[in-house]
N, C-alpha and C positions, 0 to 999 in steps of 0.2 A: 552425771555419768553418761558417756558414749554409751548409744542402744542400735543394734545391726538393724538396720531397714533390709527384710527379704527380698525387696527389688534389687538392690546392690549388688555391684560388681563386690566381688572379696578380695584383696590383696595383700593375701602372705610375704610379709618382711622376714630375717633376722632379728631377733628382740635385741640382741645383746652381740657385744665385740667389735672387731675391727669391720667385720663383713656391714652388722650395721650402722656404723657410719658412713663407711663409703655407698651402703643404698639410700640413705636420708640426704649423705648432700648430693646425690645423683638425684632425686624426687625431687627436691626441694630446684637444684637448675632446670629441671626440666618443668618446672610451676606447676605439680605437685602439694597443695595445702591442706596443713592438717593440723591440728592439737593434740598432742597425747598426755592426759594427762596422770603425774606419777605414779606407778605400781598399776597402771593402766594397760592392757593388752588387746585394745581397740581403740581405735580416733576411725570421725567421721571426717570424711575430704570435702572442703570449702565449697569446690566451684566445679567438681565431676561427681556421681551416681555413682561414689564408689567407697568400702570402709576397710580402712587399713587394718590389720590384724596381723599382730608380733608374734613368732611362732620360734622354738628353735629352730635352727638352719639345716638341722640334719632331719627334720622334719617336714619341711615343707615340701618337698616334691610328691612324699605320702599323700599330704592332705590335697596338692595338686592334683594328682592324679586319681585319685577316690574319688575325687569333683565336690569334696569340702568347701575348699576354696579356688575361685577363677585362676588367676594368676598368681606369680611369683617370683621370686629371687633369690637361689642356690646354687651352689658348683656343681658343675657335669660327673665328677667324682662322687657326690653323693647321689646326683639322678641314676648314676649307672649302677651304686650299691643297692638303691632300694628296689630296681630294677623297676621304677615308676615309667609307666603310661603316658607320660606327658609331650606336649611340642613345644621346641627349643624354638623361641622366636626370634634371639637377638644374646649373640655374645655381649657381656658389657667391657670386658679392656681392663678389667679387676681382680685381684685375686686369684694372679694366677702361678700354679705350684707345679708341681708333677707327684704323681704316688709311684713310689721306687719301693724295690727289695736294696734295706739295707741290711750291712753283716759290720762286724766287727774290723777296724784298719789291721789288726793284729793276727788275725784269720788271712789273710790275704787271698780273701774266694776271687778270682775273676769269673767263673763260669755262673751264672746261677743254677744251673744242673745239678750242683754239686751241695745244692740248698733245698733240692728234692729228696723228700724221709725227713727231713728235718723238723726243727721245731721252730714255730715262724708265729710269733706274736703281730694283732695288727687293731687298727681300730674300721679294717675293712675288710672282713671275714670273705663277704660273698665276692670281692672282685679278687681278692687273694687265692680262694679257689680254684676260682674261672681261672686266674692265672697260672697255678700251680699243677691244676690235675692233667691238663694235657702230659706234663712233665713227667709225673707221678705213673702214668700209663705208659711211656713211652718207656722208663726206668724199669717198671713193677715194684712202686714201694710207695708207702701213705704218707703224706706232707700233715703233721700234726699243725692243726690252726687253732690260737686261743683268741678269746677277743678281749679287750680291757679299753675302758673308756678313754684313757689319757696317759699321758708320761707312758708312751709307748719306746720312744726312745731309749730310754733307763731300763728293760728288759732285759737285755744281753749281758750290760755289768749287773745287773742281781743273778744272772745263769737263769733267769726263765726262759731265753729263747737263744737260737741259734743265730738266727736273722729277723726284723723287723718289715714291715709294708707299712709306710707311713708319709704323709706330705712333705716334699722336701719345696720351699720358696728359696730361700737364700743362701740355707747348707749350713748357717751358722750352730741351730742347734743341734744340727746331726753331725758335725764336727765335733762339739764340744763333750757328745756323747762316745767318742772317740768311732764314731759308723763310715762308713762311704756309703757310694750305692756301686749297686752290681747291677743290677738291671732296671729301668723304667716301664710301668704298666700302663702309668696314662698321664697324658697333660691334660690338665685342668682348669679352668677360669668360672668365675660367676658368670649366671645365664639368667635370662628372663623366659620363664616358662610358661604354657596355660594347659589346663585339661581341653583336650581337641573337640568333646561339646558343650564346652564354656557358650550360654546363653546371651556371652556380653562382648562379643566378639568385633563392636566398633570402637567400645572402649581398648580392646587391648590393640586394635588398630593404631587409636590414639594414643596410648602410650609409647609406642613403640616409635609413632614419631618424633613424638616430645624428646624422651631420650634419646635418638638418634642425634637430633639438633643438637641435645646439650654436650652428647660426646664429641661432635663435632667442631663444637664450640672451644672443648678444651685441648683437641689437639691442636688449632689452627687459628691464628691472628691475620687482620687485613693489612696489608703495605696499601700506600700511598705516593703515588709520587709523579713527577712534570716531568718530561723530558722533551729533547726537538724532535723531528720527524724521521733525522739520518742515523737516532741510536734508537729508533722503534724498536723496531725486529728484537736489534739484542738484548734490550733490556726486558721486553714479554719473553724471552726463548729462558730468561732467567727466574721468570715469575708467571709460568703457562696458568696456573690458579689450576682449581680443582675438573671446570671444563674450558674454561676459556677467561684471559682477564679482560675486564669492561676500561672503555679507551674510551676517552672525550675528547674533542678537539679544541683547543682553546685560541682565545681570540689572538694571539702573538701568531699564531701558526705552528704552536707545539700541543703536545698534548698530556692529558694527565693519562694516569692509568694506577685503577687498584685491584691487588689480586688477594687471593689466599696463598699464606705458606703457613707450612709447618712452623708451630711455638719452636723446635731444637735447632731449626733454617734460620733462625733471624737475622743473628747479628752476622752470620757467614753469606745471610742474601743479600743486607745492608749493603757490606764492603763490594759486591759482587757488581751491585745496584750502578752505588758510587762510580766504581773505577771503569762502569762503562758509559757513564754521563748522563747519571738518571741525576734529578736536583729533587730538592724540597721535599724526602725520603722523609713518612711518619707512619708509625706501627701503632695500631690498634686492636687493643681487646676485643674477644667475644664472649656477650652474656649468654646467649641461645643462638638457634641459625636453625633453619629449614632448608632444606636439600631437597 
C-alpha cells in the first residue's frame, strides 16, 4: 500500500471520468510515473518527490487552495464556483465547454432578463447568483436558485425550473433536452493550479514544463525536406517553424531544411511544399519537445 511521504509535493488529479483520462495520458506524455493501485486513491511518482492523489474534480481547487494539497487539475468553472484562492499556472487545451443560461426551445426567451424572478435550477449555485442578482437588482425581483447534483438538464420537462445554468460542450445533450441557450456566463477549459505558498514550487516549475512540451508535441509534427538554393526563400516563407526553421547546406549546393507545422497543416503544407520545388518531403511525430 502507497503511504504519503510529508516531504512530497501532493498532486490532486480527477479520480474518475473523461477529465481523468485526459490528465493520466497528459502525466504519462509528459513522463510523469506512477502505479495506482485498484480501489487505491494515492500512488507514489517513480522519478519526482511527488504523490499523486485522486480526488473528485469538483473538489480539488478546495483542497488546492486550503493548501491540502500543492497542485492540481480542474476547470476554471469550478475554480470560480468554489471561489478557491488558488494560481492558474497553465491552461491545458482540454475540456473545454461554456456554462450558459438555458431555457426551453418552446419558451422562445431571447432576453435573459426575462429569466430574472424565475425559477433557475443548476449545478452552479454561486456563479448563477453572481450571475443573476445584478439582473434581479436592476428588475426588483428574487431569481429563485435550486441546486441538484446531476440531470440538470431534465429540470424544465419535469416543471422544476423555468431555465437551467449548466455546461454546454457540444449542444448535443442540451438539444435532446429540447433547451437552447440564451445567455453565456463563462468559458471554461481544465487548468493546472497550485496554492500560491505551495513549499514545492520547483517542482510545479517542473511540471509545468514537461507538460508544456508534451502539449506542444501534440499539436505539432517536424517536416523534412531538400530543396536548391533559388526555391529557398519560398519554401521557408511556407514552413517559417515556431521561430525560425534550421537550414543545412548540403554538399550538391542545396539544402535541407526542417521546421515545425501544425498536425491540421500537413498535408495542405506537403502540396504547398511540393508545388514550390521542395523534394524528399517527410513528416515526423513528436513524443515530447522543450520550448
Amino acid at each position: 500500500m502507497a503511504t504519503h511521504n510529508p516531504d512530497h509535493c501532493l498532486f490532486a488529479v480527477p479520480k474518475k471520468g473523461r477529465l481523468y483520462e485526459k490528465v493520466t495520458d497528459m502525466l504519462k506524455g509528459a513522463g510523469v510515473e506512477y502505479h495506482r493501485e485498484p480501489r487505491l486513491d494515492i500512488a507514489i511518482c517513480k522519478d519526482l518527490d511527488m504523490t499523486m492523489v485522486f480526488l473528485p474534480a469538483a473538489d480539488i481547487s478546495k483542497y488546492v487552495g486550503e493548501g491540502n494539497v500543492d497542485i492540481g487539475v480542474t476547470g476554471i468553472d469550478i475554480v470560480e464556483e468554489n471561489g478557491s484562492e488558488v494560481e492558474q499556472v497553465m491552461n491545458l487545451g482540454f475540456g473545454k465547454c461554456r456554462l450558459c443560461v438555458q431555457a426551453p426551445v418552446s419558451s422562445k426567451i431571447t432576453d435573459v432578463k426575462s429569466l430574472a424572478g424565475k425559477r433557475i435550477v443548476t449545478s452552479f449555485p454561486s456563479l448563477t447568483k453572481k450571475f443573476f442578482d445584478p439582473l434581479d437588482k436592476e428588475l426588483g425581483v428574487t431569481t429563485s436558485i435550486r441546486f441538484v447534483s446531476g440531470s440538470v438538464e431534465a429540470s424544465c420537462g419535469l416543471g422544476l425550473a423555468d431555465a437551467v445554468v449548466d455546461l454546454v460542450e457540444t449542444g448535443t445533450t442540451m438539444k435532446a433536452a429540447g433547451l437552447e441557450v440564451v445567455a453565456t456566463i463563462l468559458e471554461t477549459e481544465s487548468v493546472l493550479i497550485t496554492n500560491p505558498k505551495s513549499e514545492h514550487k520547483n517542482i510545479v516549475e517542473l511540471l509545468k514544463h514537461r507538460i508544456e512540451g508534451y502539449i506542444t508535441s501534440k499539436k505539432y509534427m517536424m517536416v523534412s525536406y531538400n530543396c536548391s538554393v533559388d526555391v529557398l526563400e519560398a519554401v521557408t516563407k511556407i514552413t517559417p517553424g515556431k521561430r525560425a526553421p534550421t537550414i543545412t547546406q548540403l554538399t550538391d549546393g542545396g539544402h535541407a531544411v526542417s521546421s515545425l507545422i501544425k498536425k491540421g497543416d500537413v498535408v495542405k503544407i506537403m502540396d504547398e511544399l511540393h508545388n514550390a520545388g521542395a523534394r524528399d518531403i517527410l513528416v515526423f511525430g513528436l513524443s515530447n519537445s522543450r520550448m
